[in-house]
N, C-alpha and C positions, 0 to 999 in steps of 0.2 A: 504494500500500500504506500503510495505518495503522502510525503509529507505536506501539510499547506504550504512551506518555507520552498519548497521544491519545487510544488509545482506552480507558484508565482513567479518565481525563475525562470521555469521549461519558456512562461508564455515571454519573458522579458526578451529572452534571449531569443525566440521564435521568430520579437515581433523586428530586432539587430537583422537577423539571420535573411530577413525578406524583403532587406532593402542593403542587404549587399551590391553592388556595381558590378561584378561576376556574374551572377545570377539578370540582374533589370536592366544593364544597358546594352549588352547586345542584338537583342531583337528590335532596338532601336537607332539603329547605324544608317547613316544618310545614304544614298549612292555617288560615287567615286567621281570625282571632278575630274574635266581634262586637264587643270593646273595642276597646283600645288594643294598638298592638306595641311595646313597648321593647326594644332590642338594647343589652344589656350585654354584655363580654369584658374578655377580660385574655390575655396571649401574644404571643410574637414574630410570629405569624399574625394578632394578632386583626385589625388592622389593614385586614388585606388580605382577609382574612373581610369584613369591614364591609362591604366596598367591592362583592364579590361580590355579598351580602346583598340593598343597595341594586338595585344592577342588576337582580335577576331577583327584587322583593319587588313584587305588584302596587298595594299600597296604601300609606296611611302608615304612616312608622315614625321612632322619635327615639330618643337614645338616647348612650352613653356607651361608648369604648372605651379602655384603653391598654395601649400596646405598647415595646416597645424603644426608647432614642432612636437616630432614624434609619431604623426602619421604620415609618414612620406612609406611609399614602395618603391622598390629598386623599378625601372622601365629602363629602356634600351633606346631606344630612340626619341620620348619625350622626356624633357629635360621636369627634375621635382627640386623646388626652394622650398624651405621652410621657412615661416614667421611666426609673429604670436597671436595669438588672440586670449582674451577677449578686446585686450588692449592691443592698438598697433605699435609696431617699432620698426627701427630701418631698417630691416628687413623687409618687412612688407611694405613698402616705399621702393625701394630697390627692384624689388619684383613688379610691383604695379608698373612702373616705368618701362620696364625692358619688354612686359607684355606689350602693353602700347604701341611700344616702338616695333615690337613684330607684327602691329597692325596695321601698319603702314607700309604703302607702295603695292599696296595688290591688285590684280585682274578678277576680270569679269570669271574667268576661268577657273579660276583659286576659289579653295574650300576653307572656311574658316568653322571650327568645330569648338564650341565653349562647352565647357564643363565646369555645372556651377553648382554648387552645395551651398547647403548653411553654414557660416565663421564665416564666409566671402568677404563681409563688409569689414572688418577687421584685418582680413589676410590680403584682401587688395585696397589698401590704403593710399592713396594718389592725391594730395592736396591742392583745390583748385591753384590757379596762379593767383597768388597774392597772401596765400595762408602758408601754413606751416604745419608741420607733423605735432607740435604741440598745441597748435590750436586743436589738430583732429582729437589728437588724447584727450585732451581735456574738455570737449565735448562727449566725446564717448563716454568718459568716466561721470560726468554730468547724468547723461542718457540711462545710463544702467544704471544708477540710483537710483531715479526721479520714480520711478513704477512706470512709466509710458512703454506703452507696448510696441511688439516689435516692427509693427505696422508705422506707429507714429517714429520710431526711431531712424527706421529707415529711410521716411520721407525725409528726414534733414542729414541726414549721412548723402544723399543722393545730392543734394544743391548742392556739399560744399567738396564735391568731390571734380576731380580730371577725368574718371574712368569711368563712376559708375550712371545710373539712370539712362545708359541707351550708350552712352560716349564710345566704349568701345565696340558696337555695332558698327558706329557711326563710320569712325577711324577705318573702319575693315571693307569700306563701301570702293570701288563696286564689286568686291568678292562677297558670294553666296553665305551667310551665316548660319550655323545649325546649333542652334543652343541644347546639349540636353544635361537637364535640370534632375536635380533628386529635391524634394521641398521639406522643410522643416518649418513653414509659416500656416499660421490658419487660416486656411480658404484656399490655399495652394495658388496664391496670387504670383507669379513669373516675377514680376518687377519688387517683391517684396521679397526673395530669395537673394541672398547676399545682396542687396541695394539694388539688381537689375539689371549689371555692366553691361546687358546685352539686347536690354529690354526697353523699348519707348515708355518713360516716363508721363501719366497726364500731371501729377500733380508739382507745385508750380513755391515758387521760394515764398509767396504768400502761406500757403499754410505750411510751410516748414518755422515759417515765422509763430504762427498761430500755433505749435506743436509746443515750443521756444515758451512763450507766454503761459499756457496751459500750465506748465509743470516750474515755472519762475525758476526756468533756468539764468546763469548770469553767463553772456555771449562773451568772449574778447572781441576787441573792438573792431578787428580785422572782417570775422565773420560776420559783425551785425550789417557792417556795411555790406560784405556782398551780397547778403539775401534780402536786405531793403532797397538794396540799388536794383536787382532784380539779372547780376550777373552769376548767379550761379545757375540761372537754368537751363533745365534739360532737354535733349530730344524727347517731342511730342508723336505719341501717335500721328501717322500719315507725313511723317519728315521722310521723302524721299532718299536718303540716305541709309535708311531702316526698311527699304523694300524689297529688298532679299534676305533679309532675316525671319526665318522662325525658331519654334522654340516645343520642343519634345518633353515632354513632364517624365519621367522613367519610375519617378518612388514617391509616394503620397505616405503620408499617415496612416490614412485609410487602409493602405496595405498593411501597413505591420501589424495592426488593431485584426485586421481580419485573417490573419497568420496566427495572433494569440489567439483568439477566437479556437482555431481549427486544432493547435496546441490542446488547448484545453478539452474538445470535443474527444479525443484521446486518451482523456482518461475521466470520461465521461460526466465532463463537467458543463451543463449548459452556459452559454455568457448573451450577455446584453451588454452593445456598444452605444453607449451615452452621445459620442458625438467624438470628432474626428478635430476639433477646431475652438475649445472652450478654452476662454480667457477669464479675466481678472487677478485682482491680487489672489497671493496662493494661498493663503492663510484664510481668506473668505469661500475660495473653492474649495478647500479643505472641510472646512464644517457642513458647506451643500455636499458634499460625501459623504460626510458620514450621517448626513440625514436619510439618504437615499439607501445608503446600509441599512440601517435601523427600517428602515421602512419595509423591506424585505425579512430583514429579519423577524421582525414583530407581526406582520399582514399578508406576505409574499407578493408585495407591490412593488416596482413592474413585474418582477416575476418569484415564482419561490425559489426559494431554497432547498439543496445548493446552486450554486449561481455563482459565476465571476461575472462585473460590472466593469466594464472596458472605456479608455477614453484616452484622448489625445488632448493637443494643442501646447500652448505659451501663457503658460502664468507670468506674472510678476510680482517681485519683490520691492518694497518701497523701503530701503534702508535706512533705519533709522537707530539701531543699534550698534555695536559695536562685533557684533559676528560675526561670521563668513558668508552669509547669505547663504544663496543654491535654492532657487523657487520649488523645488523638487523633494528637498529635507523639508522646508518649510511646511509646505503644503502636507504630509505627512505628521509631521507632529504637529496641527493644526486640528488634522484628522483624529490623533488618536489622542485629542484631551478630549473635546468633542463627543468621541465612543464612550471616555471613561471607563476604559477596559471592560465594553461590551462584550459577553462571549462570545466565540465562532467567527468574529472578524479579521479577518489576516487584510493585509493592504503590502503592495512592493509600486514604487513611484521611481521614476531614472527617465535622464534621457540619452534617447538611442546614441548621440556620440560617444557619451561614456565620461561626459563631464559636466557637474550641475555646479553653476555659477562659474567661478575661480577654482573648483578645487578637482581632481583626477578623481574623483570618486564621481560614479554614474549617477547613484540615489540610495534609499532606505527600503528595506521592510517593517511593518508594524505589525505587533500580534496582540493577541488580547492582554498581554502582562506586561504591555510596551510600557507602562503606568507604575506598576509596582516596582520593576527591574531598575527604574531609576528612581523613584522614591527611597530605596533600600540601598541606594547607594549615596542621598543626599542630594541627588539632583531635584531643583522644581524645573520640571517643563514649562510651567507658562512663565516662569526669570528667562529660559531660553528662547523662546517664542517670540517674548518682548525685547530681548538682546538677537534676535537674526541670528541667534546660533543653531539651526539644525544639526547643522555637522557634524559639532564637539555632542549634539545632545545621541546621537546615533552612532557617531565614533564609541564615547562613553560604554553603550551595549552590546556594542558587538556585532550591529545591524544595519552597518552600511553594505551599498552594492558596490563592488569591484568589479568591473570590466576591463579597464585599458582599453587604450585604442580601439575601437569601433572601425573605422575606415568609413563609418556612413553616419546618415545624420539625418532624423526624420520628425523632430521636434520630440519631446517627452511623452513620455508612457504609464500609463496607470491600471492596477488592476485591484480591484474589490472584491475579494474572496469570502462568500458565507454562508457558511456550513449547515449543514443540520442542527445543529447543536447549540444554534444560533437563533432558533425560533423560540426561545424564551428569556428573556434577558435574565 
């Protein structure tokens, strides 16, 4: 008999497993240009795209990719940079640039093949003309506090960049562009996947402005002026420059939810997928879970028990403590004060790269004695909750998820396991 602790796992790892770049980008490979193929990327995937790429491309191909440090794979003929993320550094400056630049001078006949993940907006860092790499940091670091979601983040990553919201489509004109994407955003929106480098931007330095004011970010003086001035914007839908560009989706959320799904159905456990694309802070989506627990447990609404309750999307964290964040611990120990060491609820939260916030750890599992196990060690959860410490509160037990590298990246994963044993509190 499977443990709960195990089989929250089977489905974590199911849902990694079905959005591997081996497995979903080959049966999505363009046909072979009478030019030249150049494969540029950016993403915690690009990497392992490349490598896919190479393997089943039947001709030549050269080209430039970077990825995380520490998810690079060895490739033979496409060249792999590392940088950082979440924060950028000259590293990914460096690399944005030389991509650029091999976007330049091509024909009509030339194939330009992007390979875009999530991290993109971080690993291809290019600061319009007139900013600087510390301006970009220091907006970013701004942006990942503030709670604004990865939708609104990106709008203003995209004005104040050289490369991304369509720019290197643009750059790549008039050779054919063939973007294919693995998504890690809710709604699996193209131009919200690493900021877009390859996607017609509609929206416009006015509402990156209005993103700006929402969250009483403080601009350097540099950027307020370019996006009041109205020079950071980007190629628009129908910019003739962007009319040989499409764009191939290879890996949704939705996949890996329905990979855990099929996981689970295995060892004969029914599930219900909540949704593929839920936001909010995490700490609020956290207690609508463990409502929707309870509800099952107590009524078998939506469905009985047993049961795993499946979901996706991008929380966020609004930092205001002194912790490590990780919208993913968060969200989790949110959930399991909420239960109050309900019985028969197990919960395992992570997201599919294999890093929640700043830190190499993927996520947490919760169990019914997630409550006691730190009480009896001194810990209060809700001191941790209110200090952004998940980490240290799941480090502490024992009950963090360890992955390393992923090679793929498909937003965060959730599953709500409950038992039999669970219909009586």
């Amino acid at each position: 008999m499977i443990s709960e602790r195990e089989l929250l796992r089977r489905m974590f790892d199911a849902a990694i497993a079905a959005a591997q770049p081996a497995l979903c980008l080959p049966p999505h490979l363009p046909a072979a240009p009478t030019g030249r193929t150049i494969v540029l990327g950016a993403g915690k995937a690009s990497a392992a795209m490349a490598r896919a790429f190479e393997d089943h491309w039947p001709g030549e191909v050269s080209g430039l990719v970077v990825t995380r440090y520490g998810y690079g794979v060895p490739c033979h003929r496409i060249e792999i940079v590392e940088a950082a993320h979440p924060l950028p550094d000259a590293a990914s400056l460096v690399a944005a640039r030389r991509i650029l630049e091999l976007a330049h001078g091509l024909t009509a006949d030339d194939l330009i093949v992007c390979l875009i993940s999530g991290g993109g907006s971080a690993l291809l860092a290019l600061p319009a003309e007139g900013l600087t790499l510390d301006d970009k940091q220091a907006i970013n670091r701004a942006l990942l506090k503030s709670g604004a979601t990865i939708r609104e983040m990106n709008c203003v990553r995209r004005h104040l960049s050289a490369i991304k919201g369509g720019r290197l489509a643009a750059a790549c004109h008039p050779a054919r562009v063939v973007t294919l994407l693995i998504s890690d955003v809710p709604g699996d929106n193209p131009g919200d996947v690493a900021s877009g480098p390859s996607i017609a931007d509609p929206t416009t330095c006015a509402d990156a402005l209005d993103v700006i004011r929402r969250y009483g970010i403080t601009l350097p003086p540099a950027v307020r002026a370019m996006l009041e001035s109205g020079r950071g914007e980007t190629p628009k839908p129908g910019d003739p420059r962007l009319s040989r560009a499409e764009v191939r989706v290879i890996a949704t959320p939705q996949m890996a939810l329905e990979a855990a799904a099929a996981a689970a159905r295995t060892f004969g456990v029914p599930s219900l997928i909540l949704g593929d694309s839920i936001e909010g802070e995490a700490r609020e989506v956290g207690k609508v879970m463990a409502g929707v627990a309870r509800q099952v447990a107590l009524h078998g609404q939506p469905m009985a028990a047993p049961c795993v309750l499946l979901s996706g999307g991008e929380t966020t964290v609004t930092v205001r403590g002194h912790g490590r964040g990780g919208r993913n611990v968060e969200l989790l120990l949110s959930l399991a004060i909420a239960l109050e060491g309900h019985r028969g609820i197990y919960a395992i939260a992570g997201d599919t790269d294999g890093v929640d916030g700043q830190e190499e750890i993927a996520g947490a599992i919760v169990t019914p004695d997630t409550l006691t196990r730190a009480f009896a060690q001194g810990i209060r959860p809700q001191d941790r909750l209110v200090d952004n410490d998940g980490h240290g509160f799941f480090e502490a037990l024992g009950d963090s998820v360890i992955t390393g590298p992923t090679l793929t990246n498909v937003n965060d994963f959730r599953a709500v396991l409950v038992t039999e044993q669970a219909m009586q509190p």
